[in-house]
N, C-alpha and C positions, 0 to 999 in steps of 0.2 A: 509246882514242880520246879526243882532248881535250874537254871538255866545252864547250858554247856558251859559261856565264859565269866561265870561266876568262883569257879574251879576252874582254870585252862590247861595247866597243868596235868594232872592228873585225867579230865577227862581225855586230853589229847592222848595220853596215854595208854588209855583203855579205847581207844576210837579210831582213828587216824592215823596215829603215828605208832599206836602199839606193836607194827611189825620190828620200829628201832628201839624198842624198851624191854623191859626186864623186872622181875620183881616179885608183887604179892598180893594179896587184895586190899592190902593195907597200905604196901607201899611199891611205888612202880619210878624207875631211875629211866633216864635215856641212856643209850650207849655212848660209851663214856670217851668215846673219838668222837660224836659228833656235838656234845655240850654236857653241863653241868645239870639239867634238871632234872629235879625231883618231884613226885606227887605222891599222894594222899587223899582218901575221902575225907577226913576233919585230921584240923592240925592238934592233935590232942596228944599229950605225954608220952600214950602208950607205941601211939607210931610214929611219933621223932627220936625212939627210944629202938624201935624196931630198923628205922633209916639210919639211925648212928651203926646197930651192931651190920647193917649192909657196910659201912663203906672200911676203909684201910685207915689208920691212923695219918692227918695230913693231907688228907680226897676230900675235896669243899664241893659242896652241891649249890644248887638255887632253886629257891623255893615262892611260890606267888600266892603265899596266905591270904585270905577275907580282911585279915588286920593283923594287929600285934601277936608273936610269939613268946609266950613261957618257956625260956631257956633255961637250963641249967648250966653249972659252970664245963662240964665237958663238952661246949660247943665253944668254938672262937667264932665271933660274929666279927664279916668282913662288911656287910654293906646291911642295913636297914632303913627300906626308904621308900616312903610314897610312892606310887605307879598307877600313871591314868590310863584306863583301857578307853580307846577307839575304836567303832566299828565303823565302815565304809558304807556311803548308801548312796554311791550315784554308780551308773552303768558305766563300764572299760571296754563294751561289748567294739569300740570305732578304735581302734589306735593308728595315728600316724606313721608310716616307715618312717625310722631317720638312723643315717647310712654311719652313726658312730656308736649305736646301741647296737651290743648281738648277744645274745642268750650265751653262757659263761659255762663251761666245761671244766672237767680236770686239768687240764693243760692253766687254767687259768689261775690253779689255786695259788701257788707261789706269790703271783702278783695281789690276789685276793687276802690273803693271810697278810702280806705287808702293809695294803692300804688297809685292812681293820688294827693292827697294830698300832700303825699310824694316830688312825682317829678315833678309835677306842668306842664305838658303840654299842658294846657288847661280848662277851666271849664268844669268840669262832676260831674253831677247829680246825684239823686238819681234813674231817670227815664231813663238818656241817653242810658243806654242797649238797650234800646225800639229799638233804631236806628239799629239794629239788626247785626250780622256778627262779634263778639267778640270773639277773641281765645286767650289764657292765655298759658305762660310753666312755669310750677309748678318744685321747686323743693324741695325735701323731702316733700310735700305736702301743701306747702306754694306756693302761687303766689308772682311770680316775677317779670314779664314782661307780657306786654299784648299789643293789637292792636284790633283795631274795624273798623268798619263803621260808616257813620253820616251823612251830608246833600246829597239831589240826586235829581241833577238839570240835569234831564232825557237829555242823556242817561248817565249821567258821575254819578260816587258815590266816594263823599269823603272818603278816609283814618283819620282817626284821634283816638286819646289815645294812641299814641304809645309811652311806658315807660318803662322804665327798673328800679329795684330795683337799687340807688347808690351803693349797695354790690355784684353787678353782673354785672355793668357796665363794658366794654372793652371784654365783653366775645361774641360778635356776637350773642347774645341773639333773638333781634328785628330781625335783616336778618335772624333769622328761623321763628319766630312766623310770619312777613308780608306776606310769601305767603301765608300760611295759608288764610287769610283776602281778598288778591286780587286774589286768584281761588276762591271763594264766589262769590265777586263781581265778576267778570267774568262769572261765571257760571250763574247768573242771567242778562246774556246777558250786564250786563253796562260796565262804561269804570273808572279804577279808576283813583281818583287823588287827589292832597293831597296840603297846605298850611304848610309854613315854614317863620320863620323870615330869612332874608339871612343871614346875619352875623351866623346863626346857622351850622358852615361848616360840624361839624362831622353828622349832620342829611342830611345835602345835598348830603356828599358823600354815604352815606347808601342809598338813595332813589337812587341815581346815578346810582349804582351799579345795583339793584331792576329794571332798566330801567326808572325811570322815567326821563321826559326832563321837561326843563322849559318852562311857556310856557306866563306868564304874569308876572307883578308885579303891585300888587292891594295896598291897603293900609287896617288895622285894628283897630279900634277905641273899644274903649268900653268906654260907655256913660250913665250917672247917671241923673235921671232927680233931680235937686234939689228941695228941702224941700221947 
């Protein structure tokens, strides 16, 4: 039997998060304020052909294929590249207070949209909070660092937005704000786990430490339908 995050995508889609998706049995999009992805049972011609006639000429999706994609030339490929899936497998059930981490609201997006601009770990929206479970550690009253939730391809829930200010970087920032994120997830009984480019080591050995193991390596596309 295939495994949920063998496809994360896509099951998230039909699982978890399918209240913010849209689509077909073939192909199912997230809503398109709160990110770019797309899913699919198999990445097979006929439904990257059925995802092309979904989007608007110039609407780029992302996609978390098994491997390599058969493109044809009405796609512009912006990014194809390696992605190591992480699962977590130590307990968050104890987390420490500490008085510059607080769970991150609408009020926060503005600052939140700026520091992912900033550090670029991902596209986030205007909507992505939606995906729920965002803790921030402020300091002097400024956000710095922050960490969230995102796709949940029942039972497993992705980690993702995890970013440090470049003027706070090297200070163990993130390995405070992440449990914060994964006693959430835990606490709503899933299991977390999270997506990294490999060559990315100093993020590898942070999640390392955090417990997580390796557990795949998928591929990352982001794909533009042309004009």
């Amino acid at each position: 039997m295939p495994h949920p995050l063998d496809n994360p995508i896509w099951n998230a889609l039909n699982t978890g998060s399918q209240s913010l998706s849209f689509g077909t049995d073939r192909v199912r999009l997230i809503d398109r304020d709160m990110g770019f992805f797309a899913g699919m049972p198999a990445y097979e011609p006929e439904n990257l052909d059925e995802l092309y006639d979904f989007l608007e000429p110039g609407q780029r999706v992302i996609l978390f294929p098994p491997g390599h994609l058969v493109l044809d030339e009405k796609w512009a490929v912006h990014n194809d590249h390696e992605l190591l899936q992480m699962v977590c497998e130590r307990d968050f059930s104890q987390v420490e207070p500490n008085p510059q981490i607080h769970p991150l609201n609408e009020s926060h997006i503005p600052e939140m949209l700026a520091l992912t601009q900033l550090t670029k770990p991902g596209p986030f929206l205007s909507k992505t909070i939606e995906f729920g479970d965002y803790f921030g550690f402020f300091s002097e009253g400024k956000l710095v660092s922050m960490a969230g939730s995102r796709l949940s391809p029942s039972p497993y829930t992705e980690v993702s937005a995890v970013c440090t200010h470049p003027d706070f970087v090297g200070q163990g920032i993130s390995r405070k704000v992440m449990p914060f994120v994964l006693q959430r997830i835990q606490q709503r009984g899933s299991i977390p786990f999270l997506h990294l480019y490999p060559e990315n080591y100093p993020a590898f050995k942070l999640y390392s430490n955090l417990g997580f193991v390796s557990r795949a390596m998928l591929r990352v596309y982001m794909l533009e339908k042309k004009p």
